[in-house]
Every structure is written in C-alpha cells, then in structure tokens.
N, C-alpha and C positions, 0 to 999 in steps of 0.2 A: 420307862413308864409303861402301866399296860395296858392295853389295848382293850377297849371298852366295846365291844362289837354289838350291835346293837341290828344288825343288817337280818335278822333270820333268827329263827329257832334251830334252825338246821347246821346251826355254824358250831354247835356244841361239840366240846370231846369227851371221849369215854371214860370218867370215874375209874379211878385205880379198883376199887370194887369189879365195877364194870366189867374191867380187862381180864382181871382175876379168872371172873365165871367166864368170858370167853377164851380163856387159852384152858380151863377144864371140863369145857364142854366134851363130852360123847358123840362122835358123828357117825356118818354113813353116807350115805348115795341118795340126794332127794331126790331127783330124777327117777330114782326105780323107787323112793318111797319109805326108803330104811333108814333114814334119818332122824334119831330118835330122838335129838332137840327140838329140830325144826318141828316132828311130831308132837313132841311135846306142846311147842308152843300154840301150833294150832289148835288143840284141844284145848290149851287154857283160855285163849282168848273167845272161841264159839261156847264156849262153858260161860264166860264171862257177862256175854252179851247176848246169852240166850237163843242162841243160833245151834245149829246141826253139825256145822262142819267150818272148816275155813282154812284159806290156804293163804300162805306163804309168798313175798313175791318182794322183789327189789325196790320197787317205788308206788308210791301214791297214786304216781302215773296210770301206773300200771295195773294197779287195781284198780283206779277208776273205769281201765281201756277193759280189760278182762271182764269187770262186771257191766257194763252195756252192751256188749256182745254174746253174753252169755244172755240177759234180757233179749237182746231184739234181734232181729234179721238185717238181710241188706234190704235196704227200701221201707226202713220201718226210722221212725221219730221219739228223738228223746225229749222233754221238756226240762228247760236249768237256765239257771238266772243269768241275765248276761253278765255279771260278774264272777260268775261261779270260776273254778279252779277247773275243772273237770268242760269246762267251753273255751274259755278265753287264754288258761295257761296250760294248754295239754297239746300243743303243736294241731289241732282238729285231727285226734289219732283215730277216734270213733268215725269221722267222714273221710279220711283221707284211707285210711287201712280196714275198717270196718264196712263204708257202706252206707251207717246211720246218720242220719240227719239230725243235726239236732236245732231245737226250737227257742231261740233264748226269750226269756221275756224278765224287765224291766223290775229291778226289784224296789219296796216302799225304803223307806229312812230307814227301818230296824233289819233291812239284809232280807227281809220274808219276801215269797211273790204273791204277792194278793190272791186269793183263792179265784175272784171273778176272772183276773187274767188267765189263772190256768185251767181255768172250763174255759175259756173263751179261744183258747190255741188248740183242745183237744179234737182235734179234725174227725169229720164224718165219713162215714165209711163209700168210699169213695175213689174211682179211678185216678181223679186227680193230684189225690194228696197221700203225701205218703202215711204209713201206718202210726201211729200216737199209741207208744208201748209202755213206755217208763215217763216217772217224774227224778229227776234226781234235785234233791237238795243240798246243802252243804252248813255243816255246823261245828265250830265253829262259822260266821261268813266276813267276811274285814273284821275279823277280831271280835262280832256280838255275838250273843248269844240269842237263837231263835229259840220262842217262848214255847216251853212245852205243851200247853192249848192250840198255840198255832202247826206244831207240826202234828198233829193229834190230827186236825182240821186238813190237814192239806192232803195228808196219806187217807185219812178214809174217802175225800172227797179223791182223790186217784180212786182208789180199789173198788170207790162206788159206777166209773166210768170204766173199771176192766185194766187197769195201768197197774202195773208193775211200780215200784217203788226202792231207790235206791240212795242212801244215804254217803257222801263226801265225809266221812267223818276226821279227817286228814289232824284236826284239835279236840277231837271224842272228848279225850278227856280234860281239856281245857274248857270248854261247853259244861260239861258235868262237873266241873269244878266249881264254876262257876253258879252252875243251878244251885249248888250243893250250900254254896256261900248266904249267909245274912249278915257276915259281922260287918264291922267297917274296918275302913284301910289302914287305922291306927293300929287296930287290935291284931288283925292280921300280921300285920308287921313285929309286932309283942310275941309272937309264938303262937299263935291262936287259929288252928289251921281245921280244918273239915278233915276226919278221921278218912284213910282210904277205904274203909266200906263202904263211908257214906259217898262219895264218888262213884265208886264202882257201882252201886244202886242206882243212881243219878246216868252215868252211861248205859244203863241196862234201859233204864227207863225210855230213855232217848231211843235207842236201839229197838226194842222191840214194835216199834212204828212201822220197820220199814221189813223188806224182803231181803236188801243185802248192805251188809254196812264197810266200807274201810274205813283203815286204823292205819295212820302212820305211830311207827319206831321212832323215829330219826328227827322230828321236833321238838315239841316239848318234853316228850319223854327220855330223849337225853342217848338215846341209844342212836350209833355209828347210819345204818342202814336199814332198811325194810318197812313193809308194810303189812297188813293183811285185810282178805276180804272176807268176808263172814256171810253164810248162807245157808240155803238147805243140802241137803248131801248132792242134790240133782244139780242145780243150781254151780256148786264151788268141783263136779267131776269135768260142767261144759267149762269152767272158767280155768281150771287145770289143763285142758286140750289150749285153750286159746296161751294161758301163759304159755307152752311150751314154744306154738308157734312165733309168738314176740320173742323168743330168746329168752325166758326170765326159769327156765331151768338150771338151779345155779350150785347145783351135786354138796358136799360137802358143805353147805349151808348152817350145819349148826351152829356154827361160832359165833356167824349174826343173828340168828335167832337165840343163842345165849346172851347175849345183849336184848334182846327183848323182852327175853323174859326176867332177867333182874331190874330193867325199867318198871314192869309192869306189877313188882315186887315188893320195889323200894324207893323210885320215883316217882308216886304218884302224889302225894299227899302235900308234895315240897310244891306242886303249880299253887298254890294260893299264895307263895310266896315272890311268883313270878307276878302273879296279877296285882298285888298291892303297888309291888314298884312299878308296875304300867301306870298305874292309877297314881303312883307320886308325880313319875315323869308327867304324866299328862296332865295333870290339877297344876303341876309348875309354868307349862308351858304354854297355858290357857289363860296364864295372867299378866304373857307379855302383850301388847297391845297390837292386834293386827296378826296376832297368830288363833287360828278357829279348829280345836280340838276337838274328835268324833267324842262321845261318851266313850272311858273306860271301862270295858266288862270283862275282859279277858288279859292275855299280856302282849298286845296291839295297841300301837296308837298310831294314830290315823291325823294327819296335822294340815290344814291349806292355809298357807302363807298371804294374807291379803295387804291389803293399805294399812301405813304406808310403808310396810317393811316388803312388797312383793320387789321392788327395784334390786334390794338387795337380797333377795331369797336365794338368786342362782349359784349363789356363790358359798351356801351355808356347807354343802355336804363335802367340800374340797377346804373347807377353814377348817369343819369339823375331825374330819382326816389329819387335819397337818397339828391336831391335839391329840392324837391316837381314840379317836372315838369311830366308829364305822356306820353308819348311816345308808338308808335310800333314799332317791325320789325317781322312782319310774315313772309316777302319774300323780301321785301325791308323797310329800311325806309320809315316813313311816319308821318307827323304833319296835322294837321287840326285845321284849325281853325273856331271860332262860336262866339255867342252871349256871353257865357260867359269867353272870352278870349279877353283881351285889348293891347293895346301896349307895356304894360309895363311888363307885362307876357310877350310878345314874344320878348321884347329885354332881357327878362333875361334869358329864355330859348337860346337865340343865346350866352348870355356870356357864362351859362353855359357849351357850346356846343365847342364855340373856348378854353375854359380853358383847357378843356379835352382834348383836341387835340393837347392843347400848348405845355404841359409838360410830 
C-alpha cells in the first residue's frame, strides 16, 4: 500500500525530469562564484521578483538568518509574528548567533499583525530599548494567505517609521497561487489551473512590497534542497559574507540549483492542484462532528479536535500511521498536501480519518 504522507511539503522527491536537468547541470565553484547554474539561478529568480540580486543558500533557515543580519546590527530589533517561522521555528539563530532581538507580536485570525500593534512595538529612540530595524512578515502564514491591501499597509507603514522590511516567503508561490486563483475547488480539480505568468505576476506583486524576500526550492515547489534571498546588490553581497560564515558555502552547488530552476519552470502552475485537494481534505473533515477546520486557502490544513471526539484525538496520528497515511500534531493538527499526494491518497486519508471517529 502506499504511503500517503501528508506530514510536509518538504517530504517530496525529485521528478525523473527533475533528476534529469540535475545530473546535466554545468557546475563550478560557488564559493569563488563560477558556478554557472547556481548563477543562473540567481538571476532568474531576482529577475522574477523584481529584485537586484539574490543568492543562493541551503535552507529557508538560512535565509531567513542571513537576511536579518544583513538588515540589523547587534543590539538592534526585529518585529514578526509570534507564530512566524523566522521566530518560533528557527532555533532563535538571529538572538542566539546574531545578537538581534527580536519583538514577536500576536497575530489577528487571518495570520496579519494589526498595523496598531506594530506602531505600538516600534520603540523610541532610546538607551533603553533596543534599535527597531526591520518588520518581517511571512506568507504564506499557517497556510493563509495575507491580503495584498494588508501587506501594501503594513510595509509602508514600516518604511514610514524608517524599518526596513523583510518578507518569509518560504510558500511565495503558494501565496501567489493562491491570489492568482478565483475558480472553485470543483473546477480546479477539472484541469482549470492559473496559467504560470499569472502566478509569477501575483509573486512579483507580493514581492515588490518588501526590501528582501526568500523563496524556498524544497516545498511546494518540489525541488530536493535550497532556498534564496532576493535583494538589492548591497543588501545580498552583506548576506553572502554572513552565509559563508553559517557554513552555507556549499561549492559545486549547481545540481541543486538545477533542481530549482526546473521547479521554477515546470512546477509552478500544478500548486492550484495541491490547493484544491487541501480544500477537499478540509471541507471533508469539517463535517465530522467535533472536528473545527482553519479556512482552506492554500495546501494547509490546520484542524483542532474538540467534543466529543478530543478523548479520542491522541491516538489519531498513531491509527493514522498503522494505514500508511503520515500525519502531525505538534500543537495542532495538520495535513499538507504536494506533488506527491493525489486524490486518491487524500480520499482515503479522509476514510481513514471519519472510520476513526466512527466507532
């Protein structure tokens, strides 16, 4: 039987395509800069998103870590949502190895942080407090999509306070897919997908808000490994000093940036197809009784088990396993769906999910 994993975007394997373009990639020496995939790829993607430059880097982490330290000092303050990726799931690599402080604040029901809290955290200039340099955001954020009005709003009200601004875009293109979308989850399902221009316009849009944006490879877009951060030339030469010192100078690089750039090529346009089956799972799983589903916008679902099925909740993700489905619950339920999850996995992940709950 196979294995319906449902646990990550990140659990995808590389497309026979995929492999192809990395085993005929042209390489070189990143490290000294003659790597003419890895080059390549930077350029398509700061081309893409309307940025200057952009480099290259192992993890999301890791651009997260790179671009805050390229932004701020030691003794300087970042503001991000307390649930953000770049606060609560990055080991505190920006306070612990950085120096930066950073300022979480509390986000509303749609993932945004209210514009009044984030004037309300940007500290005065002041011995006491440390410096308030950057705002980061993140969007994708638990799988919504933040409204392009609202981030229009929050980055000029930064750059009207002197803040730098820095985008998590870890689901870019899952965000932009999303924006990009009006149909409904039947039609989508039918073949009816948002052309990749129109995506790619819908990530630009997003992107040209902020000062510096990352982009995970290695999610939805289906590719093995990598990330990149996107910036101005000045911006992505400090964030290049900072990768070397993290270790993320990783020489012959092109193979996995050959993986990004055929994701960036040829898997973009199939996310509407990930998001519909989010949107099936979760319309299924919102009609057992006592189960309370985030809205669907992306291909996240977001699930809190209440009465009177909580008694037996603890034991769903260990049933679920012993039917070859792979699930979490860190802090909530959660499914995900990707490239290598079809309809047919996620209608039998929903039986096996209502069986449980039946008896």
């Amino acid at each position: 039987m196979k294995t319906v994993d449902l646990r990550s975007d990140t659990v995808t394997q590389p497309t026979p395509a995929m492999r192809e373009a990395m085993l005929a990639a042209p390489l070189g020496d990143d490290v000294f800069g003659d790597d003419p995939t890895v080059n390549a790829l930077q350029d398509k993607i700061a081309a893409m998103l309307g940025f200057e430059a952009a480099l290259f880097v192992p993890t999301g982490t890791q651009s997260n870590f790179c671009a805050i330290l390229s932004h701020c000092q030691r003794g300087d303050e970042y503001l991000v949502g307390q649930m953000a990726h770049c606060y609560r799931w990055e080991g505190g690599g920006a306070a612990v190895l950085g120096s930066v402080q950073p300022q979480p604040i509390a986000h509303a029901a749609d993932g945004s942080l209210p514009l009044a809290d984030i004037e309300s955290q940007i500290k005065p200039d002041d011995a006491h407090f440390a410096r308030t340099r950057l705002l980061c955001l993140e969007n994708t954020i638990g799988g919504k999509l933040l409204p392009l009005d609202y981030v229009k709003a929050a980055t000029q009200l930064a750059r009207s306070k002197g803040l730098a601004t820095h985008l998590d875009g870890a689901r870019l293109f899952n965000a932009a897919t999303a924006q990009a979308m009006n149909l409904k989850p039947n039609e989508q399902l039918a073949g009816i997908h948002p052309a990749r221009s129109a995506i790619n316009n819908e990530a630009k849009r997003i992107a040209e808000n902020f000062d510096s944006v990352s982009v995970c490879f290695s999610k939805g877009l289906g590719a093995p490994v990598g990330s990149a951060l996107c910036g101005s030339r000045e911006l992505i030469a400090r964030a290049h000093r900072i990768r070397k010192m993290a270790g993320g100078g990783m020489r012959q690089s092109g193979m996995l940036a050959a993986a990004a750039i055929y994701a960036l090529d040829h898997q973009v346009e199939r996310l509407s197809q990930d998001h519909a089956l989010a949107k099936r799972l979760g319309d299924a799983l919102a009609q057992i009784d006592g189960m309370a589903v985030d809205p669907v916008q992306s291909n996240i679902v977001f699930v809190d088990v209440r009465e009177p099925l909580k008694a037996k909740a603890a034991g769903l993700i260990d049933h679920l396993k012993s039917h070859g489905i792979l699930a979490t619950g860190l802090y909530r339920l959660r499914f995900v769906t990707h490239l290598d999850v079809d309809a047919v996995g996620v209608d039998r992940a929903i039986a096996v999910i209502q069986n449980y709950f039946k008896y």
